[in-house]
N, C-alpha and C positions, 0 to 999 in steps of 0.2 A: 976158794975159801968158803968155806960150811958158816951159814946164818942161825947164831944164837935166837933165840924168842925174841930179844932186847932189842935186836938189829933186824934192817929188812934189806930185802935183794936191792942193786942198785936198778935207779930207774931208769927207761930209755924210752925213746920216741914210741916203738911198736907198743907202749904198753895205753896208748890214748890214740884215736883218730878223728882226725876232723871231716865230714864232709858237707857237700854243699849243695843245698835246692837251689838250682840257679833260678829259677822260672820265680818263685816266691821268695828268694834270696834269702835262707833260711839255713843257717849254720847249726849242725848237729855235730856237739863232742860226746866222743865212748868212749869212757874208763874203762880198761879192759884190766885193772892191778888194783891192788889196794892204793889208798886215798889216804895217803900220809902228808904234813905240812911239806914236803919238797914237789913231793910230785902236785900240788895244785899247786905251788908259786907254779911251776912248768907251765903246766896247762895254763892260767889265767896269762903268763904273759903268750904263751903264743898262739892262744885265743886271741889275745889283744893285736897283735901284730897282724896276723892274720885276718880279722875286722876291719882296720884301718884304713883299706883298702877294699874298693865297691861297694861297700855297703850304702842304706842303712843296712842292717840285718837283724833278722829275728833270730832266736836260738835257741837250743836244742840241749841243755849238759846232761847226760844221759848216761847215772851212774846205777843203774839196773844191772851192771855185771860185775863190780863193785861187792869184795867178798871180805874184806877186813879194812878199817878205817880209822886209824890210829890217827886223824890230822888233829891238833887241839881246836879248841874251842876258841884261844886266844886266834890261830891264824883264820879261822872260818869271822872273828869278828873284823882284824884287822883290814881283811881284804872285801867288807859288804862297807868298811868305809872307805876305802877307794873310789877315784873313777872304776866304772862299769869295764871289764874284757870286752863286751858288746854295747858303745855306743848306744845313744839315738834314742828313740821313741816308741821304737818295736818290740815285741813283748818275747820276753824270757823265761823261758819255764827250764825248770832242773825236776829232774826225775830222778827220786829216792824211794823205793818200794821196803826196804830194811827199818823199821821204826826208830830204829836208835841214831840212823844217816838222816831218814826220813825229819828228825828234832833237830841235828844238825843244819840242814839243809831251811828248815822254818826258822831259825836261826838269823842267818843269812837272808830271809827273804822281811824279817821284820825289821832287823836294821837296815836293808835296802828301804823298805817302806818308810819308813821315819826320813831317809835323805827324799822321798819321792820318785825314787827308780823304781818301778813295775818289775818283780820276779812272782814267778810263781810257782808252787812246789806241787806236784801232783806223784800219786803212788804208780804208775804206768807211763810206758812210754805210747802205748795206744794213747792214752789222755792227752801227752804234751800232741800227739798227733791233732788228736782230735780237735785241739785250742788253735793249733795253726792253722788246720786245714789243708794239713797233706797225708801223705803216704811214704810207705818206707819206699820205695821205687823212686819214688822223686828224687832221691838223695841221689845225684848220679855222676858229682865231680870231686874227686876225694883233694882232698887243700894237704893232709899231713896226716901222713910223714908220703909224699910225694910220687915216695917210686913203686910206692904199695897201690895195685889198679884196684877201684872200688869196687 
């Protein structure tokens, strides 16, 4: 089936990956598709689920590859007034370098502020590196999609 403008591919697991700094337990998700309201319900819950378990954890959304972003405004509000996908008291940065994701993304991180959950939005994923104090090699135990070796 051929995708009108109006419509987008369907989405599936390979199009986001989670992996994991075990050492600093430090969870980094990669949007590898565009960033429509279905695919982040996706991702937020199986970030969430995937959290829930070992943590605390610090986090990493890391939508630097992220090349069209149709999600509305309404579901980036709905879901900064949710519980948090990442628990806890360890800090969250989302990485948006696109200005237009990049205001989505500040979005998100001021209505987390008003509840008092810590996000925070930087233009690089060097930065979010550099805010947690690791390196891309750390990342070395892939969470999902499984059977994909990091």
């Amino acid at each position: 089936m051929r995708h009108g403008p109006a419509e987008s591919a369907p989405f599936s697991c390979m199009d986001y990956v989670v992996d994991l700094h075990p050492t600093h337990r430090v969870l980094r998700t990669t949007v590898t598709t565009a960033l429509t309201d279905e695919s982040f319900k996706e991702i937020y819950r199986s970030v969430a689920r995937l959290s829930a378990t070992g943590g605390p954890y610090a986090s990493i959304l890391d939508l630097s590859q992220v090349v069209d972003f149709p999600v509305s405004a309404e579901t980036i509000r709905a879901f900064a007034a949710t519980s948090p996908a990442v628990p806890g008291e360890r800090p969250r940065v989302m990485v948006a370098p696109q200005s237009a994701l990049y205001g989505l993304a500040r979005m998100f991180e001021l209505h987390r502020d008003s509840m008092g959950v810590q996000v925070q939005v930087v233009q690089s994923l060097d930065e979010a590196y550099e805010l947690l104090k690791v390196t891309p090699g750390d990342f070395t135990e892939r969470l999902f999609p499984e059977e994909v070796a990091a």
